[in-house]
LODREN-382057 format. One record per atom (N, C-alpha, C, O): x, y, z. Coordinates in steps of 0.1 Angstrom, whole numbers, plus 5000, padded with zeros to 4 digits. Example, Ala and Ser with C-alpha at 12.3 -4.5 7.8 and 13.67 -1.06 7.14 Angstrom:
2
513249435078512349555078513249675078514249675085512849785071513749895071512950005079513450115080
***
This chain:
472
500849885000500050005000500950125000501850145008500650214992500850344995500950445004500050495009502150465006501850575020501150735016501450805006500050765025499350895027500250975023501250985029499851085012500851195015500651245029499651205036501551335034501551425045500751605043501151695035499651625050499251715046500051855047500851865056499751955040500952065045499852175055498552185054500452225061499652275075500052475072501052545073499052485069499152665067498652695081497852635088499152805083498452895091498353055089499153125083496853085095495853205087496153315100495653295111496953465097496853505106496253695102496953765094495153735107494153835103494353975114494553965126494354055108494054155120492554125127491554085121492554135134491654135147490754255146490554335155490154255135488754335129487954245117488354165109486654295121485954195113485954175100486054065094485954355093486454335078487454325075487554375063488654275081489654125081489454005082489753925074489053995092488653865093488153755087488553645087486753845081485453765073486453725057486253615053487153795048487753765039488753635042488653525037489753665052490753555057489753435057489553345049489453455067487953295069487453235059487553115059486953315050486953245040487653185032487253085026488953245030489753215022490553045031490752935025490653055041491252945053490752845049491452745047488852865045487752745043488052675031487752565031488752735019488452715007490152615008490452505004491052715014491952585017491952475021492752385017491252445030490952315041489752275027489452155028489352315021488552245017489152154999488552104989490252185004491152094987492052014997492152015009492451964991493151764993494251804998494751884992495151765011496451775013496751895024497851915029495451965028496052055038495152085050494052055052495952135058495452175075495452315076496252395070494552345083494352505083494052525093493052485099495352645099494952655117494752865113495552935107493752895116493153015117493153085133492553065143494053155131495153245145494653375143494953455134493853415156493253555156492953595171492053545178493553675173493253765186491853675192490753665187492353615209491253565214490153615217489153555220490253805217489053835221487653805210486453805213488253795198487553785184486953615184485953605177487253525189486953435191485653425191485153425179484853425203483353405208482853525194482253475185483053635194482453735184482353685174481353725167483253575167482753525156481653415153481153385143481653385167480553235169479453345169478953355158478953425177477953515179477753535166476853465161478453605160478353715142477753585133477153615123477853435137477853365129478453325119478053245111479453375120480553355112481253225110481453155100481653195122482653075123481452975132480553035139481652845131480852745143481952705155483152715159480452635159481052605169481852475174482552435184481152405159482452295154483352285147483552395141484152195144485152225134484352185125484252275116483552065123483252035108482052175102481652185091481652255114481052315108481852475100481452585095483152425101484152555095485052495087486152535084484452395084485152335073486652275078487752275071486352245089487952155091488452205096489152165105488452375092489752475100489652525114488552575119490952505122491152485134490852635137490852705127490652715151490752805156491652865162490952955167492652895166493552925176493453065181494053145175492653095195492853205201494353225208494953155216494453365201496253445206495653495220494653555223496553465226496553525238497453615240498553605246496753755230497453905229497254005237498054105237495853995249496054105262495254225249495254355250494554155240493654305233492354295239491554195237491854415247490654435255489754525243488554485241490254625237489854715230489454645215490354575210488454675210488254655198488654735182488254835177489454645179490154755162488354775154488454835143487554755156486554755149485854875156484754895150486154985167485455065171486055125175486155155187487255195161488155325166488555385148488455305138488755475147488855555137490655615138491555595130490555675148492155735152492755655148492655535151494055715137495055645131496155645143496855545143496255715151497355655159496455565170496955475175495155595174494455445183495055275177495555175182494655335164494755185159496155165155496055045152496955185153498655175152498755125161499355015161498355185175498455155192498454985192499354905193497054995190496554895189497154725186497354625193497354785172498454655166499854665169500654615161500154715177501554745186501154665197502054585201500254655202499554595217499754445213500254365221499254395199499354265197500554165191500754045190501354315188502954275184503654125190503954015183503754175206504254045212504453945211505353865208502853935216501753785215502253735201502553615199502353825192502253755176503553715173503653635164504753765180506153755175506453615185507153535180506053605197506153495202505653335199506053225202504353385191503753285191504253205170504053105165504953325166505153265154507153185154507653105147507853275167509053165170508753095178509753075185507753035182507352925189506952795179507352685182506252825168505652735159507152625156508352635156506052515155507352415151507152415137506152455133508452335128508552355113509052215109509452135117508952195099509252055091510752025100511051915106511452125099512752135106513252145120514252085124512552215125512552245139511552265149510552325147511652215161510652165172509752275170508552255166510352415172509852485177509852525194510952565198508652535207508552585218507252505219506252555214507052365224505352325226505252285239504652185243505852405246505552435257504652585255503552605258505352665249504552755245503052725237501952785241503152655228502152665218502152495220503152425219500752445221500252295221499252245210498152285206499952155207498952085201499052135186498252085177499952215184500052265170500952195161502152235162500552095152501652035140502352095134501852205130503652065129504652165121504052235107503552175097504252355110503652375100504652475086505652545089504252475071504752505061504652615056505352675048503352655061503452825052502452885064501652835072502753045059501553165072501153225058501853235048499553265063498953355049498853495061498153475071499453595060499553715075498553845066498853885055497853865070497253995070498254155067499054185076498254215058499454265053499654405062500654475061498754435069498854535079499654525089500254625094499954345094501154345098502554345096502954245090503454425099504354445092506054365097507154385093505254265113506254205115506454045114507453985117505353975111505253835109506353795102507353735106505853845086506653815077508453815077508853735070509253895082510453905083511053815096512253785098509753775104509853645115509853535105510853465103508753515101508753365093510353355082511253265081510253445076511653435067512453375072512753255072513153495081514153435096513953295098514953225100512653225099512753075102512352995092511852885093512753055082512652925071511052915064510752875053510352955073508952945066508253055059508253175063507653005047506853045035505853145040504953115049505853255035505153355047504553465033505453535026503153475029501853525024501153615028500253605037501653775017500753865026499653865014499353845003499053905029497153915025496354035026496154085037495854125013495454245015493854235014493354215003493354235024491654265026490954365020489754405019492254415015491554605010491654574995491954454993491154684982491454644973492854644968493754664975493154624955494254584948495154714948496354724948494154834948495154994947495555014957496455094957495154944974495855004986497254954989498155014996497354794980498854764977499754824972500954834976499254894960499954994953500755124960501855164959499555164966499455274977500655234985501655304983500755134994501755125003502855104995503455214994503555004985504854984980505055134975506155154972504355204973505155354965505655444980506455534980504955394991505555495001506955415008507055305013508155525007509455435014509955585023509155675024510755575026511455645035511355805038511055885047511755815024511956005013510456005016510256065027509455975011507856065012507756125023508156095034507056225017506856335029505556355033504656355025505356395049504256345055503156485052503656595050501856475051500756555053499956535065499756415069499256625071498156555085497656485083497356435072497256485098496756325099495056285096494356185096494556505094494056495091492656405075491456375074493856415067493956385055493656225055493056185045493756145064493156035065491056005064490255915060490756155070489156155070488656205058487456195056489356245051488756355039489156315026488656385016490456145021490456095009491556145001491956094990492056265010493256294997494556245001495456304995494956135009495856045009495655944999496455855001495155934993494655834986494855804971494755694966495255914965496055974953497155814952497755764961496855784937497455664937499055694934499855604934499355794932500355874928501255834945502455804944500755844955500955874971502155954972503255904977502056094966503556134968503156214981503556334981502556174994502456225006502256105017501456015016502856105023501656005037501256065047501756185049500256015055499456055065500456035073500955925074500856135081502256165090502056045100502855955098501156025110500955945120501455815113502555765115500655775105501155625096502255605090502655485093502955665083504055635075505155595077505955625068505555515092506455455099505555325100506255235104504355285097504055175099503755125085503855015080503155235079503155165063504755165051504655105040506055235058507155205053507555025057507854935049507355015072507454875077506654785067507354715059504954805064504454715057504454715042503754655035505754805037506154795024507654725024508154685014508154715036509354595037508854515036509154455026507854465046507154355051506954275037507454165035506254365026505754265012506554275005506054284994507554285004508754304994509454175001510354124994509354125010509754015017508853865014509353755014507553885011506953785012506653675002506153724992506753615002506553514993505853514982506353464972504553574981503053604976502453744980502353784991502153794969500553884975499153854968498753874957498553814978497253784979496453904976496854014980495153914968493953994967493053964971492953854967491754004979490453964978489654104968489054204972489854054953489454084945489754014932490153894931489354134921489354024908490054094895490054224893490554024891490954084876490354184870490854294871489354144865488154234855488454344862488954444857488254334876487654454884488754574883488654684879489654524888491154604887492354524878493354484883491954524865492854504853494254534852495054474845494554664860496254714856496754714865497654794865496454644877497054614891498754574885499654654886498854454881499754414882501254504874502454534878500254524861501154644853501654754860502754804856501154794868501454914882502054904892502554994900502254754895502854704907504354674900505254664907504454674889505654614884506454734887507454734894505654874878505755014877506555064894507755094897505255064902505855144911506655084922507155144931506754954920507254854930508354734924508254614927509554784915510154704907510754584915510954474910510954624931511454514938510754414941511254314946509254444937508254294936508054254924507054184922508654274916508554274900508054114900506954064896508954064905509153874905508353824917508453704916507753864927506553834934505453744930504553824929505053604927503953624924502653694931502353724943501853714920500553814928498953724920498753694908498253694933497353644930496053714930496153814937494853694924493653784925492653654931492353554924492353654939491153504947490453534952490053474963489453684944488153704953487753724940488353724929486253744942485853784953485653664963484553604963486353644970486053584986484353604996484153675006483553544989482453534997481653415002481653334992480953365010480553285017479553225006478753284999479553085007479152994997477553005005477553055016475952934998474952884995475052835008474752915017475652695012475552605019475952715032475152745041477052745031477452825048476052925052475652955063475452965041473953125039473253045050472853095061472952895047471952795048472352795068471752855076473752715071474052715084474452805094474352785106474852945086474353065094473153105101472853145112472153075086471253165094470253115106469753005109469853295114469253265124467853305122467553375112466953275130465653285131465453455124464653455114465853545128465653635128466153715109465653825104467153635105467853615093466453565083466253625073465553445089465053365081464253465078464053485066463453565093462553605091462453745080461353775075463553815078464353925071463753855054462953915047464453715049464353665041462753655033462653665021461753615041460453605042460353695035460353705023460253805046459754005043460453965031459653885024461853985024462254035012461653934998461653964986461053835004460353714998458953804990458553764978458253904996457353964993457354074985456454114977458454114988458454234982458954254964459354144960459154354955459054364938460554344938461154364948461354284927462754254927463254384924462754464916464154404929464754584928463854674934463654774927463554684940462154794951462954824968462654914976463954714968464454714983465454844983466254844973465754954993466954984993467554945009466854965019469354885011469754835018470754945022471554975013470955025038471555095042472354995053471954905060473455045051474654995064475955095062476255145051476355095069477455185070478855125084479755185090478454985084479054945090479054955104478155005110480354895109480454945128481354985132482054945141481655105122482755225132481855345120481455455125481555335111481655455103480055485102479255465093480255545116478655635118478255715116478755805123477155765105477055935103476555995117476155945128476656125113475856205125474756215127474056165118474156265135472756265142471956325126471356265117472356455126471956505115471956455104470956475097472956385100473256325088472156195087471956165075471556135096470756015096469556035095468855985087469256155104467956195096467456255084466356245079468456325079469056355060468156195055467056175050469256115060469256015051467855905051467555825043467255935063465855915068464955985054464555925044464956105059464356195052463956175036462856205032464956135029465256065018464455935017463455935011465055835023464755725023463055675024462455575020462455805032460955775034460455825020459655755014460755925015460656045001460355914990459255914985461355804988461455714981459855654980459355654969459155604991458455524991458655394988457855324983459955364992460055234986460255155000460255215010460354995001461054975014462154985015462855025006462854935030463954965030464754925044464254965054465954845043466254795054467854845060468854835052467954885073468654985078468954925091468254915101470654875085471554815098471954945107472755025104471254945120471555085127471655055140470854975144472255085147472755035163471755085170470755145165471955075178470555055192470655225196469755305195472455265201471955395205471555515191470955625193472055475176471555585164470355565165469455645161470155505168467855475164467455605171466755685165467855635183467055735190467155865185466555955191468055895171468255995162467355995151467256095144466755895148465655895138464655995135464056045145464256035125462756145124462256115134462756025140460956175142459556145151459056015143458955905147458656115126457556045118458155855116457455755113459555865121459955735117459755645128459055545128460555725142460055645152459255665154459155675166458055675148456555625153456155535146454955535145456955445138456755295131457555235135457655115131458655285145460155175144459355045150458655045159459654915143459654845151460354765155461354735148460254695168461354585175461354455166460854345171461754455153461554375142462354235146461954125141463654225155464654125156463654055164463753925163462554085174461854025180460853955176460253865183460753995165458953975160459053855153460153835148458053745151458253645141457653635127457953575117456353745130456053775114456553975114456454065121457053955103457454115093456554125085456554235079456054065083454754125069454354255067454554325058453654285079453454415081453854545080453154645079455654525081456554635085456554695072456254615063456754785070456854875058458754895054459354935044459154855066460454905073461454795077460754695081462454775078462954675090464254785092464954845084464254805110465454905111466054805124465354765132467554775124467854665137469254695136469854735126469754665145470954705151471854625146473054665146471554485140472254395129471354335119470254285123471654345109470854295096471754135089472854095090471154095086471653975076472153985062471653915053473254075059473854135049474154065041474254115030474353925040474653885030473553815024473653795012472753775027471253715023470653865018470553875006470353975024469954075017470454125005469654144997471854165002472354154994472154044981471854074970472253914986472153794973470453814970469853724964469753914975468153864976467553954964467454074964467053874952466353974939465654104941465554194933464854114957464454244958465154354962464654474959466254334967467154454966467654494957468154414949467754634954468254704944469054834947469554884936469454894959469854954957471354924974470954874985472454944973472854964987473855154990474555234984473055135002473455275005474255255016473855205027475855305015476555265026477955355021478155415011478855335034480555415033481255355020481755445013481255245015481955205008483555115014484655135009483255025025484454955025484454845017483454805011485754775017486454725007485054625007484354644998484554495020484254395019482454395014481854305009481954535019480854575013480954585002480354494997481454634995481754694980481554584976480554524973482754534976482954374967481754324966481254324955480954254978480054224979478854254971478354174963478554384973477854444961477554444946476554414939478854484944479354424932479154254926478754214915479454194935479654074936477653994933477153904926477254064940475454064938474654134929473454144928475754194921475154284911473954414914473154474907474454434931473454574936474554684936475754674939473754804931474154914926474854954937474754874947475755114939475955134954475755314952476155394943475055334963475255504965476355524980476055484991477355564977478455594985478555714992478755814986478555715005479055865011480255805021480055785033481355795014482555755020482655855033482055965033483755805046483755805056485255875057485655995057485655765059487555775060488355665051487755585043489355655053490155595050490455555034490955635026490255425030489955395015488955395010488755374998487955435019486755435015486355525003485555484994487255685002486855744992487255704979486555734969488555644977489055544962488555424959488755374948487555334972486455244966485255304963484455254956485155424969483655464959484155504947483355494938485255564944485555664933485555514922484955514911486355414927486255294915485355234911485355154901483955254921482155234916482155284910481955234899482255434911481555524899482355514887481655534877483155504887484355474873483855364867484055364854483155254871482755124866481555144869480855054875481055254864479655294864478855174873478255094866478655144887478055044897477955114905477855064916477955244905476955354914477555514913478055584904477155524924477155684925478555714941478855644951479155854935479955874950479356024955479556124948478756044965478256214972479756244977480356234988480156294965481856414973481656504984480756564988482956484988483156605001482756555011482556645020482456445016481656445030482956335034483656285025483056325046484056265058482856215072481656235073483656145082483556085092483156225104482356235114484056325099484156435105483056525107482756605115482356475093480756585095480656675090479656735092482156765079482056945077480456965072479657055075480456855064479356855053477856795054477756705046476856815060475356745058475456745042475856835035475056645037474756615025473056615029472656525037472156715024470756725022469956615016470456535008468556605023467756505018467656495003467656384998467456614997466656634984468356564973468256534961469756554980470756544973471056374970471356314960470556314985470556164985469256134975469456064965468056194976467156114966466956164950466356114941467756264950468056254938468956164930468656134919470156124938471056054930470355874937470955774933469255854944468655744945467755754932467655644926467355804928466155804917467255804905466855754894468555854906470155824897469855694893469555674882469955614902470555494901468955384900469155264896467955414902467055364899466655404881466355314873466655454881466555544865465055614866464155624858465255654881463855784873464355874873463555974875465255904872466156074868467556084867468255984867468156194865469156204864470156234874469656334881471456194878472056234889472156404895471456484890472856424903473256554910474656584897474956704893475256474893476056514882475956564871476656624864474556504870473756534851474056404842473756374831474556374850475056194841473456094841472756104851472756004828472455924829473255784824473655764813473455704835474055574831473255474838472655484848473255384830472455264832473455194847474555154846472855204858473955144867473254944873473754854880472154954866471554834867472454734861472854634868472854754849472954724835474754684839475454574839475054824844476454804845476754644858477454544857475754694870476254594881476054494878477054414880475054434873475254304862475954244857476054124856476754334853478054284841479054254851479554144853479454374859479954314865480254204881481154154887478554194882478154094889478553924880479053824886478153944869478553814861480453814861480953704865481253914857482553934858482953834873483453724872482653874883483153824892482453684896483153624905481453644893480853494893481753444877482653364881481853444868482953434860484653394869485253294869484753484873486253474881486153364888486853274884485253344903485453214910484753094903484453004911484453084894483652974884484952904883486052964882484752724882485452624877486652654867487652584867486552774858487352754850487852974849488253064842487252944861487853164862489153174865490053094869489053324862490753334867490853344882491753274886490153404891490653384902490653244910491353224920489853114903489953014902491552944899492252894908491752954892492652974882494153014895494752934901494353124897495053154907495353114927496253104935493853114927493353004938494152894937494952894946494252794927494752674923496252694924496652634933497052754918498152804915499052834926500252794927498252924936498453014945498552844959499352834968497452744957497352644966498952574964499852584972499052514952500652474946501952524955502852464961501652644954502452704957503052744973504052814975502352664982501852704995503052615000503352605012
***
């Protein structure tokens, strides 16, 4: 008889925020789920239980597809998911430095024990896929011999973005992080606070073995032509595209909760394209003012409309609204609601659901995609960070609309009558705030099919997936 190959044992390590996380996770699944490998998924313990809650991860292994969990025991109390401050969150991933540097010269290797006094129960393992925000994994794993994979959760231009910034750029405030003009793909500035941590994480991938995308070709076509350009030291890197990265039919099915099913029902009822879907995430909250703007609007529509909104923004709502809010997470029939407003929505079932047509949200990377990915349009009022060069690359690929000038900061109320004009934009009963008519239906389609094309049997991100597995 034949001896078993030996499986090769990756390990998945994410910043310790959700829209990290949820990309990594998936990607972990899709490895454990081809022939030959082990997948241990390494994330800040406080993230742990939050993922079983979010539904994200189970509470078995076979219900995660095989891949193991490992809570870091990093001493992080504070959540990277409920801070904005660029030096908070620098802090932050400084706080988890240690933990991470110990626990990756601890790991044993084909070659060496390792410390399994420190770390138990962990098999030698062959390659780390690291979240590229980190910027000290990777020059640890090199140091020991192991195959070490950065992973950009953001799109394909924020790689760009960091390999162009090195030593010589010169810094702008830190304000410039809220308002989008860091973001110039050109980056002949950095955001002062950052650019000792994003010089590190332009070592870091010039070091790594791989860079990973959770995106797609079609979507951003001259990525690699650009990376060659402004990053000649990665010239010879390979670079993979393996998203869009989103959660399969079967996982929709074992996620969901009662209250998910009940969401599903309601959208069961309603005209295909008639829904509009607001979220804005859980750090990038408009203001008091700005919600009821967007209230204001959204009622104007007459359409329905479902609105991920936390427990304490609800109490900012119109009168006329809270005098229908209902306690909908509670309820077991929605029929009635005209409305569903709840402090967590079921985003990915609303999204994949034919009555949605429109999403109204900041524009981060894993929303977008997503969108895109479901062939729903997007109206954008970016926040901070990258948010304002992923809305700007919607509107370029005609799959929505971006409202300029507004920030996290608030200078700007963007007016009711400004949001429903460019909603009736993107519906086609009028023309934008720009004067532009473009079919954005038409567009998200195409490129809804583009990216079901990519992870298809015979796509390119498929295609690279495979390549990219070889290569591990």
């Amino acid at each position: 008889m034949m001896p078993v190959p030996s499986r090769k044992h990756v390990v998945v390590m994410p910043l310790p925020a959700m829209g990290h996380i949820c990309p990594l996770w998936e990607l972990a699944k899709k490895i454990a789920d081809e022939d030959h490998f082990e997948v241990t998924f390494v994330v800040s313990e406080s993230k742990v239980h939050e993922m079983e809650q979010r539904k994200i991860s189970s509470t078995s292994k076979k219900g995660n597809h095989g891949v193991r969990i490992y809570g870091l025991k990093d001493g992080l109390t504070e959540s990277l998911d409920k801070t904005i401050d660029p030096n908070h969150l620098l802090a932050l991933v400084k706080e988890i430095s240690p933990a991470q540097r110990a626990f990756l010269e601890a790991l044993p290797t084909r070659n060496q024990p390792g410390n399994p006094i420190t770390i138990q129960g962990i098999s030698p393992v062959d390659a780390v896929i690291v979240d590229n925000c980190f910027p000290d994994p990777i020059p640890i794993c090199r140091k020991r011999g192991i195959a070490a994979h950065a992973f950009s959760a953001s799109a394909a231009w924020t790689v760009l973005g960091v390999m162009t910034i090195n030593d010589q750029t010169p810094t702008m405030s830190d304000e410039a992080f809220f308002d989008g003009t860091h973001e110039d793909l050109a980056h002949t500035k950095a955001v002062k606070s950052l650019k000792e941590w994003l010089v590190a994480c332009h070592n870091a991938m010039s070091q790594a073995s791989s860079i990973c995308l959770n995106s797609f070709e079609d979507l951003e076509p001259d990525f690699v032509k650009n990376l060659k350009t402004v990053a000649p030291n990665v010239a010879d890197t390979p670079t993979y595209f393996l998203g869009p990265l989103l959660p399969s039919v079967s996982d929709f099915a074992e996620q969901k909760t009662e209250y998910a099913a009940n969401v599903v029902k309601w959208l069961d009822q309603q005209k295909d394209k008639s829904v509009i879907y607001v979220s804005f995430g859980s750090i990038a909250l408009p203001s008091a003012e700005q919600i009821q703007e967007i209230t204001k609007a959204l009622l104007a529509t007459k359409r329905p409309f479902i609105w991920s909104l936390e427990k304490q923004a609800q109490s900012t709502l119109p009168l006329e609204c809270c005098k229908h809010l209902n306690n909908c997470e509670k309820q077991s029939d929605l029929a009635d609601c005209p409305y569903l407003i709840a402090s967590w929505q079921p985003q990915k079932e609303i999204l994949a659901h034919p009555a949605t047509g429109l999403f109204i949200g900041h524009c981060g990377w894993n929303s977008t995609i997503e969108s895109i990915g479901n062939g729903v349009p997007k109206l954008a009022l970016p926040m901070f960070g990258d948010q304002h060069e992923n809305a700007e690359l919607v509107e370029k690929i005609g799959c929505g609309i971006m409202i300029p000038n507004i920030s996290q900061r608030g200078e700007r109320l963007v007016p009711a009558e400004e949001i429903l004009t460019n909603i009736k934009a993107i519906t086609g009963e009028q023309d934008g705030s720009n004067g532009k008519k473009v079919n954005y239906y038409g567009n998200a389609k195409e490129y809804s099919a583009k990216a079901h094309e990519a992870i298809s049997p015979s796509g390119k991100s498929t295609r690279d997936f495979h390549n990219f597995c070889m290569n591990l």
